[in-house]
C-alpha positions as CSV (number, residue, x, y, z in Angstrom):
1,X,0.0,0.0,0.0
2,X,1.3,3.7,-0.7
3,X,0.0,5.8,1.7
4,X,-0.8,9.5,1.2
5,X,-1.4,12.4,3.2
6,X,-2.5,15.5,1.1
7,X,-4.5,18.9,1.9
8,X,-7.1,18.5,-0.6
9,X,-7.4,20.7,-3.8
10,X,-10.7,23.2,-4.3
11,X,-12.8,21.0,-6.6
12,X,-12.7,18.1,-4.7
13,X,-15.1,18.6,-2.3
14,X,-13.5,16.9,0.8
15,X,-12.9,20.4,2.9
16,X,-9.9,22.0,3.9
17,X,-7.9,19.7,6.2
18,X,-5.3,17.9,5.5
19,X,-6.2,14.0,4.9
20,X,-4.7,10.1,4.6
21,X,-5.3,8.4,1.4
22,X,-4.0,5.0,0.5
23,X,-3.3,5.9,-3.4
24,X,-4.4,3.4,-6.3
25,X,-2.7,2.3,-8.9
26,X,-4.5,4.7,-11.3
27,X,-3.9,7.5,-9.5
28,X,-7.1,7.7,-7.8
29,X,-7.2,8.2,-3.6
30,X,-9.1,6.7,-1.6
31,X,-9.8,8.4,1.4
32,X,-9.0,7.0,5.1
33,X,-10.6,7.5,8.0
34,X,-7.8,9.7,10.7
35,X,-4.0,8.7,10.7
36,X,-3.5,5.2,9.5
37,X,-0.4,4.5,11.7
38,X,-2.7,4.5,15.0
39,X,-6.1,3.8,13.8
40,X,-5.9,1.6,10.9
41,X,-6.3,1.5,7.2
42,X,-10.1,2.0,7.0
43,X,-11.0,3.3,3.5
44,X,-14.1,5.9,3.5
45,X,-16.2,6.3,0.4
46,X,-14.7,9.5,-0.6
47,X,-12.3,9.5,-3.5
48,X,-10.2,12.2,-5.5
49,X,-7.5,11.9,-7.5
50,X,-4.2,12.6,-7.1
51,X,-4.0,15.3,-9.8
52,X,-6.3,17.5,-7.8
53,X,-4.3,17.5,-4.3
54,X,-0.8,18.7,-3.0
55,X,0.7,15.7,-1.3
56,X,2.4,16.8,2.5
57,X,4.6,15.3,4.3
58,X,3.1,11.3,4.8
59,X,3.8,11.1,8.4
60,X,3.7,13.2,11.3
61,X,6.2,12.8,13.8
62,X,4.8,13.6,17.0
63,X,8.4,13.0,18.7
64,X,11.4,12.4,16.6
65,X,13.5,11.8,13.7
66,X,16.1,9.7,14.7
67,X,19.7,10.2,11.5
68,X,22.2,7.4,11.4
69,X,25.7,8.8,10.0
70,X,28.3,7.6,8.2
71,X,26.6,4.4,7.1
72,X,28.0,4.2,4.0
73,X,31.5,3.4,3.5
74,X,32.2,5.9,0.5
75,X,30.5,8.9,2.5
76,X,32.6,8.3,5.7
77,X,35.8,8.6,3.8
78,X,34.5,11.8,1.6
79,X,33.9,12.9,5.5
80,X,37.5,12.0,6.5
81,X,36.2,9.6,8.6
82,X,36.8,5.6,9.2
83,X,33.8,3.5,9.1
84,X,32.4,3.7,12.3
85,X,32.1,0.5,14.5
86,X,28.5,0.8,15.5
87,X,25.9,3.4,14.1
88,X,26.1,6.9,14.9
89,X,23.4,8.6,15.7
90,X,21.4,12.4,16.2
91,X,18.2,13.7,15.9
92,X,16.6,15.9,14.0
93,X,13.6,17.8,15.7
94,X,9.5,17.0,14.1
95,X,9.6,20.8,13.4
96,X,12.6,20.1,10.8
97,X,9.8,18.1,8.7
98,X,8.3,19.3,5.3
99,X,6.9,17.5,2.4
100,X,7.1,16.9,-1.2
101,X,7.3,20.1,-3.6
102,X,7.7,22.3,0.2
103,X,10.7,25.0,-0.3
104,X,13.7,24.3,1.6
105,X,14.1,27.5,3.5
106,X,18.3,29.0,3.5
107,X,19.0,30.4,6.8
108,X,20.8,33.8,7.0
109,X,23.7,32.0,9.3
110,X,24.8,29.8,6.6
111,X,26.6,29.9,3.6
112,X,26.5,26.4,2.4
113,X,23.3,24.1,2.3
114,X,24.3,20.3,1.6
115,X,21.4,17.6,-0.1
116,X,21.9,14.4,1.5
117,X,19.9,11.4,-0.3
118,X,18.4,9.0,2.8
119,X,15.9,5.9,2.7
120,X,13.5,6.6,5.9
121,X,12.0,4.1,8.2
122,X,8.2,5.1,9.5
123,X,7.6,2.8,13.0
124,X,4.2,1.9,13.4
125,X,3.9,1.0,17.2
126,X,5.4,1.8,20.5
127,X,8.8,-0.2,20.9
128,X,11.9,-0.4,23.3
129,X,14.7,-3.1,22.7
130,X,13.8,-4.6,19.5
131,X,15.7,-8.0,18.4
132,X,16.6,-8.3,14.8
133,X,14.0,-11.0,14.1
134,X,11.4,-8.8,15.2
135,X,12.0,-5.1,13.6
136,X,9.3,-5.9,10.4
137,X,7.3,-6.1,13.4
138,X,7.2,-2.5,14.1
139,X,8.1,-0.8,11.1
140,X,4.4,1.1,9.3
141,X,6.5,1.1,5.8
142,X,9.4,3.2,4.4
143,X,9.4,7.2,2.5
144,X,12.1,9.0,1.2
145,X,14.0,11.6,3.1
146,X,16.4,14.6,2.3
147,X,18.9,15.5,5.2
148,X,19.5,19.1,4.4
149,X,22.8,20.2,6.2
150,X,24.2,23.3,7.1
151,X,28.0,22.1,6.0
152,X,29.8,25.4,7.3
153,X,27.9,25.3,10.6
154,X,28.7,21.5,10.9
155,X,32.0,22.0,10.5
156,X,31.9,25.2,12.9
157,X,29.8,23.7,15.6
158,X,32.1,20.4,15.9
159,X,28.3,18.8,16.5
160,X,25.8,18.6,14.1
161,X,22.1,19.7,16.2
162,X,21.9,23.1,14.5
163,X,23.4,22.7,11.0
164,X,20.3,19.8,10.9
165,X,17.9,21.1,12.7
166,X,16.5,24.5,11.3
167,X,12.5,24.4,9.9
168,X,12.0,23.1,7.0
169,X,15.6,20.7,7.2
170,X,14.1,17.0,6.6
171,X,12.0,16.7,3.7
172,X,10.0,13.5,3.5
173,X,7.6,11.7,1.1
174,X,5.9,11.6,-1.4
175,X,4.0,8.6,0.4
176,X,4.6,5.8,2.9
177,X,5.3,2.1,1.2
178,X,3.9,-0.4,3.9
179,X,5.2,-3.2,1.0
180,X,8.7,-1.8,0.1
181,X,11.3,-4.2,1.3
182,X,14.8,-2.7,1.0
183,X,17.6,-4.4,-0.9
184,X,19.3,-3.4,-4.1
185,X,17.5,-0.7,-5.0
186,X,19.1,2.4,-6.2
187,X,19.2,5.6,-4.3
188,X,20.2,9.0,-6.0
189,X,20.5,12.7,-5.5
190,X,19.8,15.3,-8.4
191,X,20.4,18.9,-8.0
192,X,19.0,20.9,-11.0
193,X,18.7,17.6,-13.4
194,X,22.5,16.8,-12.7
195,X,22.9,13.9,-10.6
196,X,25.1,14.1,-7.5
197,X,24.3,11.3,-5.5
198,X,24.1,7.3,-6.9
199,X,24.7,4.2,-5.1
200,X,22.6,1.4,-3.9
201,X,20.7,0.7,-0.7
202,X,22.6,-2.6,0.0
203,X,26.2,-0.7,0.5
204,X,24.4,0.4,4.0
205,X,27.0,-0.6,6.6
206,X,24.6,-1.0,8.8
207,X,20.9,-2.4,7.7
208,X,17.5,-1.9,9.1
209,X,17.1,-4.4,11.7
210,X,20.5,-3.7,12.8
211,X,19.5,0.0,13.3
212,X,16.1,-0.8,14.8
213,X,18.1,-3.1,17.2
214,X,20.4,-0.5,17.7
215,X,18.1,2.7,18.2
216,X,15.3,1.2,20.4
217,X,18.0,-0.1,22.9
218,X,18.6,3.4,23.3
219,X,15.2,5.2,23.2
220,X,11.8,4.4,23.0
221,X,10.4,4.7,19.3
222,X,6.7,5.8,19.6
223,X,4.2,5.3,16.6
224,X,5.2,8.0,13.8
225,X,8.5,8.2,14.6
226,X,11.1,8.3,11.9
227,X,14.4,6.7,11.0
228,X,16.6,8.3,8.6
229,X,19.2,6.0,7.9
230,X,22.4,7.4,6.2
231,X,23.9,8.8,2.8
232,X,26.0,7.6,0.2
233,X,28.9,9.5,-1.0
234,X,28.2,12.5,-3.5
235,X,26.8,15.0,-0.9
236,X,27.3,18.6,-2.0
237,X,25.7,22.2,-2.5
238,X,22.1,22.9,-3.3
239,X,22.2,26.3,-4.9
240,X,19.8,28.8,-4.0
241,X,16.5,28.4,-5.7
242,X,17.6,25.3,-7.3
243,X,15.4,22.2,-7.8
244,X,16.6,18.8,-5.8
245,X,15.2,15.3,-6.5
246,X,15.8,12.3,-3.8
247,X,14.8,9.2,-5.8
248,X,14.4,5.3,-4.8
249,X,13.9,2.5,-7.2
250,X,10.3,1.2,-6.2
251,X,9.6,4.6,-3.6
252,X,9.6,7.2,-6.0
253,X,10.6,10.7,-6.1
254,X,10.9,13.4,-3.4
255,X,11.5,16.8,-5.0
256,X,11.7,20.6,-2.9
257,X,13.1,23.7,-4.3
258,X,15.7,25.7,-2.3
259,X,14.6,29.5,-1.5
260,X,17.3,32.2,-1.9
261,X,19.8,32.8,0.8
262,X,18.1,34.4,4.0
């Protein structure tokens, strides 16, 4: 199932809030009744299609987005870094979330904004030290993410909180996948129809259930909660009021446009 959430267009009758839809192969939505990762999958009879909607941001994180680093091999050398011996991790605060087609906003205290290609994990349920065998238990389904860095305030801070964490920072969609089942699929990063950023999902250092595993031994994930989980090498510049494209082999295509400097 590809699960939407869109803020419905004029002409479709269905109001002004923002709604889930579980998308159709022919484009079509079919509405659901309130947020599918705590009540459910339960279609409604209302229907649009997709043409007449702007998709948001598929899941709301009511507490966190949890970033791996350096889990790809290539990237933690282009970082002057050894590949790390267990997964690093940060957060990114919910505010940091936008959606597909949102504008990735250039703060005034930075000079460089980095694109940073990411398969996300949505959790469906409440969980605290998950084994291995059990992660597919409490994952809702996978999105795409974009973990927009502040390079020259990375590099400043020594830490990496602020240069992640300004609005508008973690672009996600354009919809969940509750059937996508990662592997060999190809991840890549285009900035302005030039791509920056190709490599495949299996050259993850560390894979899901080992960073489910990992993660939930050290917090609690609640339902909603995302898991970003690393870049490949290729990360670089966005240009102001350029056009960037995350894309996934079988996810589809997350693309934001970059507003001028602040």
């Amino acid at each position: 199932m590809r699960i939407i959430r869109f803020s419905p267009g004029p002409d479709t009758g269905l109001g002004t809030d923002p709604l889930f839809g579980l998308l159709e192969d022919d484009n079509t939505i079919s509405v659901i009744s309130g947020d599918p990762i705590y009540h459910g999958v339960t279609k409604t009879a209302a229907t649009t299609e997709l043409s007449k909607v702007r998709l948001l941001a598929p899941v709301i994180p009511r507490s966190k987005v949890v970033c791996i680093g350096k889990n790809y091999a290539d990237h933690a050398a282009e970082m002057g870094g050894v590949v790390p011996d267990e997964p690093i991790i940060f957060i990114k605060p919910n505010t940091s979330v936008i959606g597909p087609n949102d504008t990735i906003v250039w703060p005034s205290t930075s000079n460089q904004v980095d694109h940073e290609a990411e398969l996300a994990i949505v959790i469906g349920r409440i969980c605290k030290d998950v084994p291995k065998e059990r992660v597919n238990d409490v994952i809702f389904g996978y999105t795409i993410a974009n973990d927009v860095t502040a390079r020259d305030l990375q590099k400043k801070d020594g830490q990496w909180t602020r240069a992640k964490g300004f609005d508008t920072f973690c672009p996600l969609g354009p919809w969940i996948d509750t059937d996508f089942i990662p592997g060999t699929q190809r991840i890549t990063a285009t900035v302005n129809g030039v791509i920056k950023q190709d490599d495949k999902l299996s050259q993850m250092i560390f894979d899901v259930p080992t960073i489910v595993e990992f993660v939930s031994k050290v917090m609690t994930l609640l339902p909603g909660d995302v898991i970003i989980t690393g870049t490949p090498a290729g990360i670089g510049p966005m240009p102001e009021k350029s056009t960037i494209t995350i894309a996934i082999d079988g996810l589809g295509e997350l693309t934001n446009k970059v507003s001028a400097r602040g």
